[in-house]
Every structure is written in C-alpha cells, then in structure tokens.
C-alpha positions as CSV (number, residue, x, y, z in Angstrom):
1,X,133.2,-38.1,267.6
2,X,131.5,-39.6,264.7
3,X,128.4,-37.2,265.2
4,X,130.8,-33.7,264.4
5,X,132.2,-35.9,261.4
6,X,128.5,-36.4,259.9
7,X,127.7,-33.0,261.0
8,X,131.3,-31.1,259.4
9,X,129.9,-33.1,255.9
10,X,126.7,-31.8,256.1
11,X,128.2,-28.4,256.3
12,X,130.0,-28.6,253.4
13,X,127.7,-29.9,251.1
14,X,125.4,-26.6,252.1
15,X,125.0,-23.4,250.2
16,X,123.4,-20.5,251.0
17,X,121.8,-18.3,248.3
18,X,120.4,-15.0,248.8
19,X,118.1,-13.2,246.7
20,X,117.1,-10.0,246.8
21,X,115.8,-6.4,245.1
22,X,118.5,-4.2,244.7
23,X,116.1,-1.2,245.3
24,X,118.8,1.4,243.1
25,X,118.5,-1.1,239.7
26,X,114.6,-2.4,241.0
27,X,116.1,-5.9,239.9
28,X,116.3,-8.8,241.8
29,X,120.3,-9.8,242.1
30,X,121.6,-13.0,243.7
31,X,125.1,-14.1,245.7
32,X,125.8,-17.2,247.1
33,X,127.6,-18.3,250.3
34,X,129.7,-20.6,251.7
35,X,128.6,-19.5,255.6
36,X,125.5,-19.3,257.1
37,X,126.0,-16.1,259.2
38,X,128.2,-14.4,256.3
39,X,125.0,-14.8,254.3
40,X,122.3,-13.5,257.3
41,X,124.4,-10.5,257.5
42,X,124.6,-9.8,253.6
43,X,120.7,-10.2,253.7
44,X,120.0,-8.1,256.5
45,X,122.4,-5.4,255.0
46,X,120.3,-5.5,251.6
47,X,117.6,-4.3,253.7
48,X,117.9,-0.1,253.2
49,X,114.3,0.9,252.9
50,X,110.6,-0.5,253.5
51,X,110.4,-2.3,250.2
52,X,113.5,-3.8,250.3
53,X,113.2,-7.6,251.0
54,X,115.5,-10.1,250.8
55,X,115.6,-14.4,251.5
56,X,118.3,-16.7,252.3
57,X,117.8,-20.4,250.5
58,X,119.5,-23.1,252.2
59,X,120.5,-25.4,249.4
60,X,122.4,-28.8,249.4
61,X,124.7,-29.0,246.4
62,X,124.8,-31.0,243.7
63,X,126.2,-35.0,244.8
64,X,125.2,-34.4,248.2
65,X,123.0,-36.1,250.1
66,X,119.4,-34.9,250.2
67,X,118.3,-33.7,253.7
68,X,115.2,-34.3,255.2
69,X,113.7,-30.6,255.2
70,X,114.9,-27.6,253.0
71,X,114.9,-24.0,254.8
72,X,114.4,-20.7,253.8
73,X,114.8,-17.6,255.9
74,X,113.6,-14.7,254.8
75,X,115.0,-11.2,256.5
C-alpha cells in the first residue's frame, strides 16, 4: 500500500510540457499538462506534415522532490 502512496505523489508533482512548431505561424508554441497520455496525444496531433516536430518534457515542479532521471520524449 505504501508503494501507490509514494507513486500517486510522484504523479502529482509531474508536469508535462510540450513544445512544438506550429507549422501555420513557423513559431515554436508551448502547452503544459497535467497527464501524461493527454500530452502524447496533443504532440502526436501537432504532427501535420514532414517538418512538423514536436517533444514532451517531463518536468517535476517546483517544491517537489527531485527524481533520479529527467525524460524527454520526442514524437
């Protein structure tokens, strides 16, 4: 029991940002999440043509404590 207690706090004190190139403006925009999957399917949606890109930063926030290894996915 005390493992999905350590594991529900570590899922709140993630973020998930996503950047990537609006290929309409040819800026780079950002949006940040509170769910992991909400932001994989945001990224892969950015992806509309061959040089549209876009990466999912797993971020702990601010007061949390620091995790051993930070992630980035990039769709």
């Amino acid at each position: 029991m005390e493992n999905k207690q350590e594991s529900r706090v570590e899922i709140q004190d993630v973020e998930f940002h996503v950047s990537y190139l609006d290929t309409l403006s040819g800026r780079i925009e950002h949006e940040d999440f509170s769910d992991r999957r909400a932001a994989e399917r945001f990224a892969d949606a950015q992806l509309k043509d061959e040089e549209s890109w876009a990466v999912v930063d797993v971020v702990v926030r601010q007061g949390a404590q620091p995790q051993e290894h930070a992630q980035q996915l990039v769709a």
